[in-house]
C-alpha positions, 0 to 999 in steps of 0.5 A, spaced: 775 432 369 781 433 373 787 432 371 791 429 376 786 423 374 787 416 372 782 412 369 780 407 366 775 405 361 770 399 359 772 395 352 770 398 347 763 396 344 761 395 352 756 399 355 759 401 362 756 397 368 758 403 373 763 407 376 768 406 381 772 412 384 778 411 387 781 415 393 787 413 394 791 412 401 798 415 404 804 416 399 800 414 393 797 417 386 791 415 383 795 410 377 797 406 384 791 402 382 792 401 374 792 393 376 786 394 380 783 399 374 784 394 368 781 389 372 775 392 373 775 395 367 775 389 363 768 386 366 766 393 364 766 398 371 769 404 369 775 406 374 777 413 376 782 414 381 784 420 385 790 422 390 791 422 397 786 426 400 791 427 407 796 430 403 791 434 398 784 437 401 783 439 393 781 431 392 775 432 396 772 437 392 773 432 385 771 426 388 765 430 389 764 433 383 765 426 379 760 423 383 755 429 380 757 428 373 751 425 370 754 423 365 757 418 368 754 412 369 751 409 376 750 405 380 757 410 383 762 406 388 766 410 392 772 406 394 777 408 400 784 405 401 788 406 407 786 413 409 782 413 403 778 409 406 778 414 412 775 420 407 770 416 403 766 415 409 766 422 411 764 423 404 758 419 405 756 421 412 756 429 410 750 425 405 754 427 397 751 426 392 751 421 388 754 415 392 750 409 391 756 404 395 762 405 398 768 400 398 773 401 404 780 398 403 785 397 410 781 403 413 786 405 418 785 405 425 791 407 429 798 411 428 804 406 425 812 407 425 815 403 419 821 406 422 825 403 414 822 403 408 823 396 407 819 395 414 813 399 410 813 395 403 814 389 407 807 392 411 804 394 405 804 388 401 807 381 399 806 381 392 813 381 389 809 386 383 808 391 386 813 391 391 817 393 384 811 398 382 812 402 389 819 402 389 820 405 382 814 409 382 818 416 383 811 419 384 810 415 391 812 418 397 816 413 401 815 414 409 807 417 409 804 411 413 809 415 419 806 421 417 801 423 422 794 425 419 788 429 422 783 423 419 776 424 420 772 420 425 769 415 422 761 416 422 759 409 419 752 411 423 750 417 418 752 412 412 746 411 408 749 406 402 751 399 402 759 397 405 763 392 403 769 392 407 776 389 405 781 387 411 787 384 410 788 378 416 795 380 417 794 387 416 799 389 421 799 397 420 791 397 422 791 391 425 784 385 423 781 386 430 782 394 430 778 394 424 772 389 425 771 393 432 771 399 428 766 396 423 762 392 428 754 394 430 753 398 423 748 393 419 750 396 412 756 394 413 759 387 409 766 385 412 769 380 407 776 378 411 784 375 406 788 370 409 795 372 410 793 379 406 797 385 407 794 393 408 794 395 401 789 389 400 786 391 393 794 391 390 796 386 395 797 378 393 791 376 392 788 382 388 784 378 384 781 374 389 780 382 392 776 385 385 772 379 384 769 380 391 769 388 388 765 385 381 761 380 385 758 386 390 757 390 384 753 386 380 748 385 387 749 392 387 746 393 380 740 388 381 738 393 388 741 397 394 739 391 399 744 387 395 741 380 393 744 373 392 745 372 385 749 366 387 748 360 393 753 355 396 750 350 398 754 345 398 
């Protein structure tokens, strides 16, 4: 595996239920996700994460050689932030195998100027926690979301899996309105919307309400490709 790898694993005496692979965005490392990591991985989803593809090509290459490892258990999710999410796509359109599902997570739409590193935390997300977790991170890359980066087109047309989408509404660096028009016209795609969410959306604020939606997509996930209802509200 490779080694600049986090991962997480399901509690002990539990059978895996499936694998998440993380690509992370601007600026971060794969152990960002660990509070994302550990809450998947106690309802039994194993959780590899990886770097910023935009600054190491390198990551491609092993995601793609994890989501052929067959001793990893299925159904196999590639999930993408920020830039991420940019190259999860691209991986799933050039048809690697291995992908039963893919998660983007503020796909970006346009270049952004934080101008200040409080104006990006501030952009990023409103959890206090995590504001924290960045600021002292030394391995995180202050002033990335400035950086201009050669992303690949966005060919959600060539995606053969399912998609969940996740959008913070008050994404600022890759506005809501930008990035429903990005998603519109692709049936395969399930766009799912947080109130007063920020751009990193699965460490943002509502980050358990984002993983539920992660495990309950999951779950359908596991019954089929066509993602049947487990649960209806009727009310």
């Amino acid at each position: 595996m490779p080694t600049s790898l986090s991962s997480w694993n399901e509690p002990k005496g539990l059978a895996a239920r499936g694998t998440l692979i993380v690509l992370a965005g601007r600026g971060e490392h794969g152990g960002v996700y660990e509070r994302f990591g550990r809450r998947l991985a106690f309802d039994a989803y194993r959780v590899l994460a990886l770097g910023d593809p935009s600054a190491d090509p390198s990551v491609l290459e092993e995601a793609a050689e994890l989501l052929a490892d067959e001793t990893l258990t299925g159904p196999k999710v590639l999930v993408g932030s920020d830039t991420g999410a940019r190259y999860a796509a691209h991986l799933a359109a050039e048809q690697t195998p291995g992908i039963d599902a893919l998660i983007l997570a503020g796909l970006p739409t346009a270049p952004w100027v934080a101008g200040s590193w409080d104006a990006e935390l501030e952009a990023r997300t409103a959890c206090p926690t995590h504001q924290g977790r960045l600021t002292n991170d030394p391995d995180f890359r202050r002033g990335s979301l400035d950086e201009a980066s050669d992303l690949p087109e966005l060919r959600l047309d060539l995606v053969r899996a399912p998609v969940l989408a996740l959008h913070g509404a008050e994404d600022t660096i890759s506005p809501l309105d930008q990035a429903l028009s990005a998603y519109a016209g692709f049936a395969g795609v399930r766009t799912v919307t947080f109130n007063s969410g920020r751009h990193d959306v699965l460490n943002d604020a509502l980050h358990r309400t984002a993983a539920a939606t992660v495990v309950l997509f999951l779950e359908r996930l596991r019954l089929s490709a066509e993602l049947p209802l487990i649960a209806e509200d009727l009310a």
